[in-house]
Every structure is written in structure tokens, then in C-alpha cells.
ZAKOL-354334 format. One record per residue (C-alpha): residue in one letter; x, y, z. Coordinates in steps of 0.05 Angstrom, whole numbers, plus 5000, padded with zeros to 4 digits. Example, Ala and Ser with C-alpha at 12.3 -4.5 7.8 and 13.67 -1.06 7.14 Angstrom:
REM ZAKOL-354334
a524649105156 s527349795143 
This chain:
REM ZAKOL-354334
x545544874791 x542445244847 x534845304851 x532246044849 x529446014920 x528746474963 x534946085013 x539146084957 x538046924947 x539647085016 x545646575015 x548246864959 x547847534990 x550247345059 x557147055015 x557147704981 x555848275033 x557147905094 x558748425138 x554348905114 x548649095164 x541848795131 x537048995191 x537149605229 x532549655290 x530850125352 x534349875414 x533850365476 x535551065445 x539950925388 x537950425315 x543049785324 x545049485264 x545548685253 x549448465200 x548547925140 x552447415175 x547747535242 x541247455209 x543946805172 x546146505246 x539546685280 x535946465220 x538845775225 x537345735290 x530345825288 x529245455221 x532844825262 x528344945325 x522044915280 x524644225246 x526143995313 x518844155337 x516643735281 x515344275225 x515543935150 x515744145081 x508444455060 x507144535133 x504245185137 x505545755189 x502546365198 x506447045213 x502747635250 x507348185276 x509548865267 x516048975222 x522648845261 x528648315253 x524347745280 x519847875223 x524847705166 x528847165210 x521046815226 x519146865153 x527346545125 x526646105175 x519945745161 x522945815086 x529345455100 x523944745127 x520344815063 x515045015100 x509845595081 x509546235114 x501946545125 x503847365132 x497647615173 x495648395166 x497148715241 x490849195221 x486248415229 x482248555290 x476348255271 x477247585303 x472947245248 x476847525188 x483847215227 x480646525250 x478646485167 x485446465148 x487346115195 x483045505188 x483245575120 x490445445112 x490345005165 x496745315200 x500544905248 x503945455282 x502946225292 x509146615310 x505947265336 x509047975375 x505948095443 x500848615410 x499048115370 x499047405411 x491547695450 x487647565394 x490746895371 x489246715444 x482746905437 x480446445373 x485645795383 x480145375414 x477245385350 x483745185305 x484944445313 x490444415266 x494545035305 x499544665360 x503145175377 x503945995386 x511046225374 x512846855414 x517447395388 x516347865456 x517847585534 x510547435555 x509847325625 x505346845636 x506646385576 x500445825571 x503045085550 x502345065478 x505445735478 x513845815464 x519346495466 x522446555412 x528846545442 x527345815470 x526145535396 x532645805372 x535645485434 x532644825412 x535644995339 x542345115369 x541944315392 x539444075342 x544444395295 x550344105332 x547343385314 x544343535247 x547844045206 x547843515142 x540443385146 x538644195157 x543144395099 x539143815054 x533244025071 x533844755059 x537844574990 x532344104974 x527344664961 x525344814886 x523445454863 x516645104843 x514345074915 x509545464952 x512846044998 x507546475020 x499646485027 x497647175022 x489947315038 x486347855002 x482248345042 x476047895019 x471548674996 x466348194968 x467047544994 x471347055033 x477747325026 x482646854976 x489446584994 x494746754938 x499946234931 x507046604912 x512246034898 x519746224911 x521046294841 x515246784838 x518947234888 x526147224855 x523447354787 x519547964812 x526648184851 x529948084789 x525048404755 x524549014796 x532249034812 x532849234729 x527949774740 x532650134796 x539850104829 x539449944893 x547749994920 x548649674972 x550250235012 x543550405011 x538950415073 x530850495077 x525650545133 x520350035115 x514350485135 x509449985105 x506949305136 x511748805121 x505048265103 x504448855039 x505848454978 x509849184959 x514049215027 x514448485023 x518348434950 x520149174931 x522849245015 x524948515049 x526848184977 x529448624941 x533949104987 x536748265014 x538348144936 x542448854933 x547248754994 x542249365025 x539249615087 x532649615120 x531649845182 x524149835230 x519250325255 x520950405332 x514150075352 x509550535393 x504750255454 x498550405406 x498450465322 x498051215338 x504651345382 x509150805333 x505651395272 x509451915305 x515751505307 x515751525234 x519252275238 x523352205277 x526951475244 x526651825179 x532052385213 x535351705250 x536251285193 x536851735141 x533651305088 x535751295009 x529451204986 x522151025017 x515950555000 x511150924994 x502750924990 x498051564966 x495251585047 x502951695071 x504452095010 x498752585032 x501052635102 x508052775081 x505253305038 x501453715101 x506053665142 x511454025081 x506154535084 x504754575153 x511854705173 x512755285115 x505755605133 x508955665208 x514455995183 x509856645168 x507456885092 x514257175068 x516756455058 x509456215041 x509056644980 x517156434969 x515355704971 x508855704925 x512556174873 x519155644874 x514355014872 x509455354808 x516655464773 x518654804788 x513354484769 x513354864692 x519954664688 x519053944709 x513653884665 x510953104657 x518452804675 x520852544611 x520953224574 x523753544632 x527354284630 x525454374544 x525855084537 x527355404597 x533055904601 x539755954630 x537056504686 x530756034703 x534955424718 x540155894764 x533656094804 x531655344811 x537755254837 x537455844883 x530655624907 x533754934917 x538555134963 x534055715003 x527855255006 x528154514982 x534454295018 x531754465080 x524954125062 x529253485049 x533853505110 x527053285142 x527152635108 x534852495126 x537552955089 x539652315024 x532852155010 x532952134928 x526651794912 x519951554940 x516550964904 x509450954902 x504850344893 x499150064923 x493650594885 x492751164839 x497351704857 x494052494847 x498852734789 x498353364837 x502452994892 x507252684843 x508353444822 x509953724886 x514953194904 x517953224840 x519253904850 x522353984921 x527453484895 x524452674932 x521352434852 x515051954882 x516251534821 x509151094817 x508450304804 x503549914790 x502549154825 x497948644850 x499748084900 x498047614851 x503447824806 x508447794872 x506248494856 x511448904822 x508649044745 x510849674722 x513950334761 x516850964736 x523951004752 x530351544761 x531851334684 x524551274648 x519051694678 x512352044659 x507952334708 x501452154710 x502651374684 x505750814726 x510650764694 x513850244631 x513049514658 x518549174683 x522748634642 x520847984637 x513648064644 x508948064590 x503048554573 x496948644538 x490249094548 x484448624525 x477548804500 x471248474537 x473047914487 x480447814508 x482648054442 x488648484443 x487749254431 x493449804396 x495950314445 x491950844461 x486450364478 x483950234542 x481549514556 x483449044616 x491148994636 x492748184622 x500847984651 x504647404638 x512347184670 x514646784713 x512447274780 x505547044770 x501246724832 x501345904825 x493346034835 x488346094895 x489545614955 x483645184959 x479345574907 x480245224840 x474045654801 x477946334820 x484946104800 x481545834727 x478246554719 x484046994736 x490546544705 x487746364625 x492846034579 x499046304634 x495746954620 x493747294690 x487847724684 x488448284732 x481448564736 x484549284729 x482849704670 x488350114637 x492450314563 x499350324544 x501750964511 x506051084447 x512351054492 x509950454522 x507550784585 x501450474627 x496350854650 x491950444700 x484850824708 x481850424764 x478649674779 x472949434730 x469749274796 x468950004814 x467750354745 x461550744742 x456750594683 x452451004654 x444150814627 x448150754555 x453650234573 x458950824576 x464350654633 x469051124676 x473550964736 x471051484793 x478151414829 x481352064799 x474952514813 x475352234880 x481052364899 x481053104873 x475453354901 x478353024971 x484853394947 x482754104938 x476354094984 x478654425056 x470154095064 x470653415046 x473752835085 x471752205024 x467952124971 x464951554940 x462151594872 x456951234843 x452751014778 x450350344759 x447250304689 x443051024723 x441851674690 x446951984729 x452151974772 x451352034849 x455052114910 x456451894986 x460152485019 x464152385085 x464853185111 x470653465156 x466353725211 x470354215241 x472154565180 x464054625164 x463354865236 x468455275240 x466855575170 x459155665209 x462055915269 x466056565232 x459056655198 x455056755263 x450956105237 x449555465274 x447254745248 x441554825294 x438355365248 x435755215178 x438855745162 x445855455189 x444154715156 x443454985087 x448955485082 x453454905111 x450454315046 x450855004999 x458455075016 x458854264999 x454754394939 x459954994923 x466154464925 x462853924874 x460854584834 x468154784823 x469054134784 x463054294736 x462054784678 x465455514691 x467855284761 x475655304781 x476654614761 x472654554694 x474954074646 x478553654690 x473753114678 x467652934629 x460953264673 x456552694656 x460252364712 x460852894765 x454652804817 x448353024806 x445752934878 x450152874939 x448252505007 x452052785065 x453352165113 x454652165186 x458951615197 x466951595165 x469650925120 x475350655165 x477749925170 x473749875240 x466249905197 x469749525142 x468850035089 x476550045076 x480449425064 x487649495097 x490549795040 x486050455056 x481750224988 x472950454991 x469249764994 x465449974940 x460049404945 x459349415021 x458850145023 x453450134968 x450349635002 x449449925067 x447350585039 x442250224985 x436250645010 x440651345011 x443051234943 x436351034915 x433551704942 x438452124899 x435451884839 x428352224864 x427752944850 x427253234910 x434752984928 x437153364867 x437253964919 x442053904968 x438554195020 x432953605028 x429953305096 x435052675098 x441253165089 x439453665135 x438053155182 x444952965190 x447753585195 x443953805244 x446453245290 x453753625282 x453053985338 x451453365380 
């Protein structure tokens, strides 16, 4: 019987669709499509050539490139030696955080894009254990322990003419028990840990997640993630390979910003059938929806918000869809679906029927609104230790608001601080078990014994299951805020709605540790407050201008709190009390996001330990103190 490796997936596809086209990339003007039978030849080729440069089973390699064909033939390819790949983040341009992983797997080999190949360059003098760099672009002055691509498939080539037995062994040889991937975590609080996903942990989470949705094989999508994503990685590469499908590349830019606009523009070019999606995208999807109808004047504005608010009634939460509603309210749906929506959606391609969303808490809002024009962003829920996929609302079960019922073959249970089970309803920690789960933490034995107990793997995430057997995840225990009497809340949701319907504020970070109150680090839009200024005759340069501009910040927390617009959305107790207006954004560069856009809570708290321990003094209570006004006065450069 065949082992369930990852080879033995994509050979059973390639016997299946073998003239299908499995990659689609950008070449010149037009997207060329390779088919199943193509990739398997290439990836022979290169799997020989790295044999035949000495590669062994367990070797490891490490993988840092943006998503194209190379990307999937490099990753089958080390997989077909019983080698392991190391997938590298692109967004790694700290040269410590790559020469960690690097060392710490001890790869033997990096196969890197020309973007990419600089910093490697850079750091190699310091990796013993690396003999090689693998190029996937034509470099022009290649150094001597540097190799094309093209020149180790070309070795391959040989070396299959003598030793197509032996490579066919070897790749056959594999168990599903071995290690296929290292996958580092962004390391928020410390060194960053190396997840070990075995083969069998992929094809059980593509099997899993393949029950959850159909995926035809006539079915094409634009990976817009990075392929190194755990959620690109299994919900894209995997399982789209296991379904005869398509996925097709971003045409890569000269910087991250021009290969952002390409995004557009391949959505119209490869008319996708569904997308990958995360809450940062989903956003900028969203303004752009409403950029293009404000430009169309106020007579289709009005048009589009009156279509969307019926829309949205009728939708209701997903699974009680349409109760209720007449005849003559589902004939103007349709009306407004052909007058408004369609046209919306001929943006996306024109067949787009679903988005799937995953890597954080999706606004409820924004699951709404695509709901309604017609693209459902059904929401997941994953972790790359769980290879991720755990749950996800689908086209046949959904609820809004929850992420969805958890996929078959994986076990569940929310666990008190005791790791007894609680009843639905109940929040406690989420706790998994099935055969997806990470083999552990390479080289970090006290990690892998605290998150896997009894095959159970504890995920560190705090959620409940509903009645229907819907989970509701509410944020990481790492980030909850706790109140002076023990009381816990995740901040996530109040975030991210106060970012959502404040015109004022950029981020947000929330915070309360075992304090009488809650507090908060706000990241303003600047040109909005000046521009807001400049229609008022005002200037930060006046103390007049600096505290009508932290009033109108005030104003936007305020509409959260007793008798404001958005009262009752959440308990008060942990809306802030006392606000510090900061000068300086979270991005990746500062390392206050990781590279899946997520606050580092404890770095940011860390580095703004004297701010936040001055908005528990009375004096910060009013926003317009010395320390705020400071800052904004320095608006205005």
C-alpha cells in the first residue's frame, strides 16, 4: 500500500489530471499555463540534480522566494530525496531573524529568487553547514558555491538516464512519518520555534479540508498569499494539487509595492474561482468596492448602501438566511444583483464564488458586506502547528461571526485552566487532536511537551463551541486583557472596530494587566486629523489646534461608550479609559507586527512601558495632557 506522502498525492494527481494545467504564471504579457505532466518532469529533474549534488534523506533545505512554479517544483523536489524543505518568509529582512533559522536547522542548501539571494549572500559566512545557494533567477555574476536552477535540473536530467531505479526507490521509500517541512514562527516573544509538519500531517489536513469544500478541478485561484503561509501552503499548493485544480502566481513587481498592484489586474487575467484570503486584503478589497462606487457620483452611492442594508437583513447570520422575507424583496435583490453586484464582481473575474478567510479574526462587518454583493468570505480557523486548517465556514454550513464547524477528522475540546472539558457555550482554551498535528518543535523538547499533552495539542487560543457546533475563537490567551479582579477579555474585536469605523485612527492596541482599567496605544491617520484641522482654520501648532485634534480622537473611543453610536457593542469596563497618541506606526520594519500583520503585543508594551504606566496617573485621564500634545504638535513637522 502506498504511503500518504506528499509524492504519492501529486503522483496520484499527475495519473489522474495529467493534462490539466496545475501552474499558471506571468510570462511577457499573457499567464502560460504548465500542465500536471510538466511539473512532474521538471520536478524530477531537479529532485535528481539535488541527489546527484549529494542531498540525503533528513537533509534539510531551506526555500526563500516569491510564489511562482519554481516554488512548488523546489519544494516536490527536495520532497521526492526525503529531504526537508525550510519555507523562509520573503517579508525576513532582518538578517539576524534569517541567519536563526538558518543555523538552527542547519540547512545544507538555500534555493533563493534573485530578490531574495542578496541577503543569503550577505549572512553565508556565518552558516558552516550551508554548501550551496540554489538560484531560481539568471544571476550574472554567479559566486562558486552558487548554482541556476536550470544547471541542477541539467545535472538531474544525467543522472536520471543512469539512475531512474534508485530515484524512484528513494522517493517511494518515504513514510508519511517523516519530517517535510520546518516552519519557523514569527518568534513575538522569543527565538522563533521551528514546527515540524510530517507528510502525513499535510495529506490529512488536505483530506481534511477537501471534505469541507469542492474544489472541481476546473477550478483556478490566484494565490495572493505567501506561499511559506501555513494557509497558502495547505488550503492553496496542497490542496488545489489533490483536486486536479489550478493555481496560478502574482506577476512579481520590481518592489513589494508595484507586484501589490499586480494583484488587480491577475484577478481580471485569471479569473479565479475562489481566493485565500487574510482580514488586511479583505479590507483593501473592501475600499477599493467603495472607492470605485463613491466615483461613480451619489445617485449610485445612495443605490449601493440601500441594496447592501437590504442585503444584509436578508442574509442575516448565513445559516438562517432569507426567513421571512417576501416574494417582492427577493425580486429587488435580484434586481440589485444584476444593476449593482454583478458589476462589483466582474472586478474579481467575473466567477469568483467564494473568498476563504483565515489567518485572524475577521470584522463580522466585512464578512457582511461580502456576503451581500454575492463573493461569501467564509472564515477558518488554523495554526501551523495543526498544518493549520481546523475549522472554516463553508458554501454548505455557515454562520457569520464564528469560524466555522471544524473539519472531519480532527478532534475538539475547550478546556478550563485545569484541562477539564467544558459544555458548549463555555469559553475555555481550544485543545485539537488528528492526525494534522505538528510532530513537535525542532530542537525545543520543553515547548513540544507543553503544547502536544496526551496527542492533545494545546493551541494557546481561547474560544467556545456553540449549540450547532460552531467555534467562536475570541483571541490568544497571550493577548487577553485582565482586569484588578481576574476577569479576562480578548481586545481583538474592539480593535478592530474602532480601526473599522474611525476615518481618525490608523491601530489600536489595547491594554490591561491585572489594572483598574483598560488603556490604550493609538496609531492616528495624520492626514485625516490635519485635514479635519485644516477645514477648521486650526493648526497643531496652536493649543487650540492640539486639543481639538486629541478631542476628535477622544470623540471616536466615545462612540463605543454609553449613549454613543456604537453602545453596547462591547462590555465598557474594557473600553479605554486613557488614550496615548503615539508618533511612530507598528509595521514589520520596528517589529511590532509579525508577518502575518499580528500587534506584538509584548514588544509593543514593552517599548511603551513608561507611556502606559502614565495612563494610569490622573492627569492622563484627560486627553489633552503635556505627553499627548507633545506629539501632535510634531504633525506638522
Amino acid at each position: 500500500m502506498a504511503q500518504r506522502t506528499i509524492p504519492w498525492l501529486f503522483e496520484e494527481s499527475v495519473k489522474k489530471f495529467t493534462n490539466n494545467p496545475m501552474m499558471r504564471q506571468k510570462t511577457g504579457e499573457k499567464y502560460v499555463s504548465t500542465s500536471y505532466t510538466e511539473i512532474q518532469k521538471e520536478v524530477y529533474e531537479f529532485a535528481a540534480g539535488l541527489i546527484s549534488l549529494g542531498i540525503k534523506k533528513g537533509d534539510r533545505i531551506a526555500l526563500i522566494s516569491e510564489g511562482r512554479n519554481a516554488w512548488v517544483i523546489s519544494e516536490l523536489a527536495i520532497l521526492y530525496t526525503g529531504a526537508i524543505n525550510v519555507p523562509l518568509s520573503v517579508k525576513l529582512d532582518e538578517l539576524s531573524d534569517l541567519k536563526f533559522r538558518l543555523s538552527h536547522s542547519d540547512c545544507r542548501m538555500v534555493i533563493a529568487s534573485k530578490n531574495q539571494a542578496e541577503k543569503i549572500r550577505k549572512i553565508k559566512n556565518d552558516l558552516p553547514e550551508m554548501k550551496l545557494l540554489i538560484l531560481l533567477d539568471f544571476v550574472e555574476a554567479a559566486l562558486e558555491d552558487e548554482m541556476a536552477f536550470d544547471e541542477v535540473k541539467k545535472q538531474g536530467k544525467k543522472y536520471l538516464e543512469l539512475n531512474q531505479k534508485a530515484f524512484e526507490q528513494c522517493w517511494k521509500s518515504i513514510k508519511e512519518s517523516d519530517y517535510a517541512n520546518i516552519c519557523y514562527t514569527s518568534g513575538t516573544t522569543a527565538d522563533p520555534k521551528g514546527i515540524i509538519l510530517t507528510h502525513r500531517n499535510y495529506t490529512a489536513n488536505v483530506e481534511q479540508s477537501a471534505a469541507h469544500f469542492d474544489i472541481p478541478e476546473v477550478y483556478v485561484s490566484l494565490l495572493l498569499l505567501p506561499w511559506d503561509h501555513a494557509f497558502a501552503h495547505t488550503a492553496g499548493v496542497y490542496t488545489l494539487i489533490s483536486s486536479g485544480a489550478s493555481m496560478a502566481s502574482v506577476e512579481q513587481g520590481a518592489t513589494p509595492l508595484e507586484t501589490l498592484k499586480n494583484v488587480a489586474l491577475n484577478i481580471k487575467e485569471t479569473r479565479p474561482h475562489f481566493l485565500l484570503s487574510v482580514p488586511a486584503l479583505a479590507k483593501n478589497f473592501k475600499k477599493n468596492i467603495e472607492k470605485g462606487i463613491r466615483d461613480k457620483g451619489s445617485l449610485v452611492q445612495n443605490l449601493f448602501n440601500k441594496a447592501l442594508e437590504l442585503s444584509c437583513r436578508y442574509n442575516a447570520d448565513g445559516w438562517n438566511k432569507g426567513k421571512g422575507f417576501s416574494i417582492f424583496s427577493k425580486l429587488k435583490l435580484m434586481l440589485y444583483d444584476k444593476i449593482i453586484y454583478s458589476k462589483i464582481r466582474e472586478n474579481f473575474g467575473g466567477r469568483l464564488e467564494f473568498f476563504v478567510g483565515g489567518g485572524a479574526l475577521l470584522d463580522i462587518e466585512l464578512q457582511r458586506f461580502f456576503y451581500a454583493i454575492g463573493i461569501p468570505m467564509y472564515q477558518g480557523y488554523g495554526l501551523t502547528e495543526a498544518a493549520p486548517v481546523i475549522s472554516s465556514n463553508s458554501p454548505k454550513s455557515h454562520k457569520l461571526g464564528s469560524s466555522g464547524k471544524i473539519v472531519p477528522g480532527i478532534e475538539i475540546k475547550i478546556c478550563d485552566e485545569k484541562g477539564k472539558a467544558l459544555p458548549a457555550g463555555e469559553k475555555g482554551e481550544i485543545v485539537v487532536k488528528g492526525e494534522n498535528n505538528m510532530a513537535g518543535y525542532w530542537k525545543n523538547e520543553k515547548a513540544t511537551n507543553e503544547a502536544i499533552k496526551n496527542s492533545w495539542l494545546h493551541t494557546g487560543d481561547m474560544g467556545y463551541l456553540d449549540q450547532d457546533n460552531f467555534l467562536y475563537v475570541l483571541g490568544r490567551f497571550k493577548s487577553l486583557l485582565i482586569s484588578s479582579d481576574g476577569e479576562k477579555y480578548s481586545p481583538e474585536g474592539i480593535e478592530e472596530a474602532i480601526v473599522e469605523h474611525s476615518p481618525y485612527i490608523d491601530q489600536i492596541m489595547l491594554y490591561n494587566n491585572q489594572n483598574p482599567y483598560t488603556v490604550a496605544l493609538v496609531v492616528v491617520n495624520k492626514e485625516a486629523v490635519l485635514s479635519y484641522l485644516k477645514s477648521n482654520k486650526l493648526s497643531c501648532r496652536t493649543e487650540e489646534g492640539r486639543c481639538t485634534a486629541l478631542n476628535l480622537i477622544q470623540n471616536e473611543i466615545n462612540a463605543f461608550k454609553e449613549n454613543g453610536k456604537f453602545s453596547g457593542m462591547f462590555p465598557s469596563r474594557w473600553l479605554p479609559s486613557a488614550i496615548a497618541v503615539i508618533g511612530e506606526a507598528f509595521t514589520e520594519q520596528n517589529q511590532f507586527l509579525n508577518s502575518t500583520m499580528k500587534m506584538v503585543r509584548g514588544k509593543i508594551a514593552e517599548f511603551y512601558k513608561n507611556r502606559i504606566e502614565y495612563l494610569y496617573t490622573p492627569e492622563a485621564k484627560d486627553i489633552c495632557n503635556d505627553q499627548n500634545k507633545t506629539i501632535i504638535h510634531r504633525f506638522e513637522g
